[in-house]
One Martini backbone bead per residue (centre of mass of N, CA, C, O) as a GRO file, in nm:
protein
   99
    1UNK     BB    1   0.090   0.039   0.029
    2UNK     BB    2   0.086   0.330  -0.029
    3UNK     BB    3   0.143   0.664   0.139
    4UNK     BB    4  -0.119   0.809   0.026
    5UNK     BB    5  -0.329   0.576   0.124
    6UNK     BB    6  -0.283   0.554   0.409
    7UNK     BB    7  -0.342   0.845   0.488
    8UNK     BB    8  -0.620   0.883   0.356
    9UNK     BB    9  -0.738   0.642   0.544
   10UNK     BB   10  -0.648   0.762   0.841
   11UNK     BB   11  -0.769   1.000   0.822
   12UNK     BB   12  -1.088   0.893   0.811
   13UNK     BB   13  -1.089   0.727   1.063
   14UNK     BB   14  -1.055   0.976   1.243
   15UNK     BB   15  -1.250   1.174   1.156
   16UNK     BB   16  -1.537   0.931   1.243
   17UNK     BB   17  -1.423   0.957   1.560
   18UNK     BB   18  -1.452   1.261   1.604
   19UNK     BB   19  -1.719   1.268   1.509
   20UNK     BB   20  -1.853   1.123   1.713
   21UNK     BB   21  -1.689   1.273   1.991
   22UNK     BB   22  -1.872   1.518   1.891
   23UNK     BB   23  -2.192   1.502   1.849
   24UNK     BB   24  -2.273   1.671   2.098
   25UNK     BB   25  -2.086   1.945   2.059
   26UNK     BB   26  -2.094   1.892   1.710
   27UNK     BB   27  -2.327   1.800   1.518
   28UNK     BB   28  -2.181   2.000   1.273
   29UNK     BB   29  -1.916   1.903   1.194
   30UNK     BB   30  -1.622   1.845   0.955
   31UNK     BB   31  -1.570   1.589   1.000
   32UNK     BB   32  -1.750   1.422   0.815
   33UNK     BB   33  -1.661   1.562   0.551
   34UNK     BB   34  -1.338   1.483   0.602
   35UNK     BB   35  -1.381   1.188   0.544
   36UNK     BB   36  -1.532   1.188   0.274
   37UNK     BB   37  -1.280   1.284   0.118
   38UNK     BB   38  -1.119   1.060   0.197
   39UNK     BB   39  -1.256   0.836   0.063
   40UNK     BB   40  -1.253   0.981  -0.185
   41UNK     BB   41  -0.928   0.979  -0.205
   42UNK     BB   42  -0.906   0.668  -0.221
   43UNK     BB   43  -1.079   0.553  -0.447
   44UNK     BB   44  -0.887   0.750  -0.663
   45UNK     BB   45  -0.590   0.582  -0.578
   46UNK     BB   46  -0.742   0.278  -0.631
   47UNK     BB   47  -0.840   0.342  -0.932
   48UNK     BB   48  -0.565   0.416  -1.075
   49UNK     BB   49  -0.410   0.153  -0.973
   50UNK     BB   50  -0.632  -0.035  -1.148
   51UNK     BB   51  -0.570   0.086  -1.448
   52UNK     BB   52  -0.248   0.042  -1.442
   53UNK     BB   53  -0.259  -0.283  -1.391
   54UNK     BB   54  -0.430  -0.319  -1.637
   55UNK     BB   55  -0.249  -0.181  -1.853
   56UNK     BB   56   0.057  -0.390  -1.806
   57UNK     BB   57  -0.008  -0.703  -1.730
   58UNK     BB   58   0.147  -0.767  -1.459
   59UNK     BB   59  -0.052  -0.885  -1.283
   60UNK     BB   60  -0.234  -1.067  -1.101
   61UNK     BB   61  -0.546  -1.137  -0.977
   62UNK     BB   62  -0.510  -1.106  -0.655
   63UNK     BB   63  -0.444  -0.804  -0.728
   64UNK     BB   64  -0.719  -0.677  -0.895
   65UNK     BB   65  -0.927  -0.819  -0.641
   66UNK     BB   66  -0.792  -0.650  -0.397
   67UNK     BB   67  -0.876  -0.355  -0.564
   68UNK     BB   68  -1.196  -0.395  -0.596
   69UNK     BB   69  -1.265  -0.435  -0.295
   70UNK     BB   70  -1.136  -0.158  -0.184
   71UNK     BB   71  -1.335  -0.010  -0.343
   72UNK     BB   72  -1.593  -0.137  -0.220
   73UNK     BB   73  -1.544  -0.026   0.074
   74UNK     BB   74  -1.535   0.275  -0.022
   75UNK     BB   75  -1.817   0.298  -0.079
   76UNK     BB   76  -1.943   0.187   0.188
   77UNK     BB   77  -1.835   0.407   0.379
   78UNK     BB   78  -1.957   0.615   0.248
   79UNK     BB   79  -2.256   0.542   0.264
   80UNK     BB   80  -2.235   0.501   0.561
   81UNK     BB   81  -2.167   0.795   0.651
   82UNK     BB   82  -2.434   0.918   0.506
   83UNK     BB   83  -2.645   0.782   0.738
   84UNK     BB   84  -2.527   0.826   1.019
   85UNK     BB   85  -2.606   0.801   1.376
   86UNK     BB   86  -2.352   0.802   1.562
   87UNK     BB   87  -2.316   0.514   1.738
   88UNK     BB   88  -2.087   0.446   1.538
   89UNK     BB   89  -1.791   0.388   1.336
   90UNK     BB   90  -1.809   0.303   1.069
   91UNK     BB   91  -1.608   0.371   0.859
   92UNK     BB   92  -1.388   0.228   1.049
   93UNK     BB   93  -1.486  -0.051   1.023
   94UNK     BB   94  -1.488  -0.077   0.726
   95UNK     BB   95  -1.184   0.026   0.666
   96UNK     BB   96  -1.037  -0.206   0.807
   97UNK     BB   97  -1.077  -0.422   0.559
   98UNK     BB   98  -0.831  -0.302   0.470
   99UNK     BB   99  -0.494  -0.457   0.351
   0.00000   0.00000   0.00000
């Protein structure tokens, strides 16, 4: 795993766990904004690595559907998180499972 994509996997983690534990003092906060957008720019450097790794044709098969999954983990996790009703960090537990 590249270091920009570690990095803002990490954001966006950090941003879930700060949104819920302030969710009584700041109801509106932009961490759930920063958490969505570092999701989204998880899933735009994991679209263009596999995007690359297509093109190359260097790669095995389980190499370009463990990219498969993480893009669509970051799907679920954004997804999760614009429903979330704060009562636990989805998106930090939905992100868990990039490996």
């Amino acid at each position: 795993m590249n270091q920009e994509l570690k990095s803002t996997l990490e954001t966006a983690k950090r941003s879930c766990s700060r949104c819920l534990a302030h969710k009584t003092f700041k109801p509106d906060n932009e961490d759930r904004e920063l958490a969505q957008k570092a999701c989204k720019r998880a899933y735009t450097i994991l679209n263009d690595v596999f995007d690359e790794m297509r093109k190359k044709d260097e790669t095995t098969l389980d190499q370009i559907n463990a990219l498969r999954k993480a893009k669509t983990i970051c799907l679920d996790a954004y997804d999760a998180c614009k429903e979330c009703d704060k009562e636990e960090p989805k998106m930090k537990h939905i992100l868990n499972e990039i490996k």
